[in-house]
N, C-alpha and C positions, 0 to 999 in steps of 0.2 A: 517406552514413553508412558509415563503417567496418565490419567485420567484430564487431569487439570492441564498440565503441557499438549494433548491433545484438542482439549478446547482451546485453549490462547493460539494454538498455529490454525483451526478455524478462525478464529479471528482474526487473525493474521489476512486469512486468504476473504473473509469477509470485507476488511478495509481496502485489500486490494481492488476489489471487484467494484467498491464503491466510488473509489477515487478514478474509475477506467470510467464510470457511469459518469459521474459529476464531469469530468471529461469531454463526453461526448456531448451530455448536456448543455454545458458552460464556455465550451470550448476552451483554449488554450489560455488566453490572457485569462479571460472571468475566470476561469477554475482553478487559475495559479494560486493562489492564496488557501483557497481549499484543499487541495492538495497535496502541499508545503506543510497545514496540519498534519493530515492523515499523516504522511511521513513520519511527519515528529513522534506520534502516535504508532505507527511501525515499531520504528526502532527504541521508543522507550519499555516498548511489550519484548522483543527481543532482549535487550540488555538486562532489563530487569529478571525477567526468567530466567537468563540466559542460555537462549536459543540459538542454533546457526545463523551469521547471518546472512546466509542464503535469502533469507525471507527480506530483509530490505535490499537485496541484488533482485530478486525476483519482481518485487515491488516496482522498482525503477524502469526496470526491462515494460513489463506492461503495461505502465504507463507511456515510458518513452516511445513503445510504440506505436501508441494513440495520437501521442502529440505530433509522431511524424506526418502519423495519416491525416493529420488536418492541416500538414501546410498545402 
């Protein structure tokens, strides 16, 4: 893995972490739309790289599991 692919899947796991925050912040309804971004944002850094896309499976997974823990 390159230097640069290396950074991009930290960011990867940086938006992840942010969209679990905004989440927890915002809760489910308010944070829907923000997080709807960050997605689009996942997977346009994925594609465009083209990287696994594990990283938007991974994405969804920890978010989804946020969203469960607050019904």
């Amino acid at each position: 893995m390159s230097k640069t692919e290396a950074l991009i899947v930290q960011t990867l796991y940086g938006l992840t972490a942010t969209a679990v925050e905004k989440l927890c912040v915002f809760g489910n309804e308010d944070g829907f739309e923000e997080i709807r971004k960050i997605r689009e944002m996942v997977k346009e850094l994925v594609y465009f790289w083209d990287l696994d896309e594990r990283y938007i499976d991974q994405f969804d997974m920890d978010t989804d599991t946020v969203k469960k823990g607050g019904e």
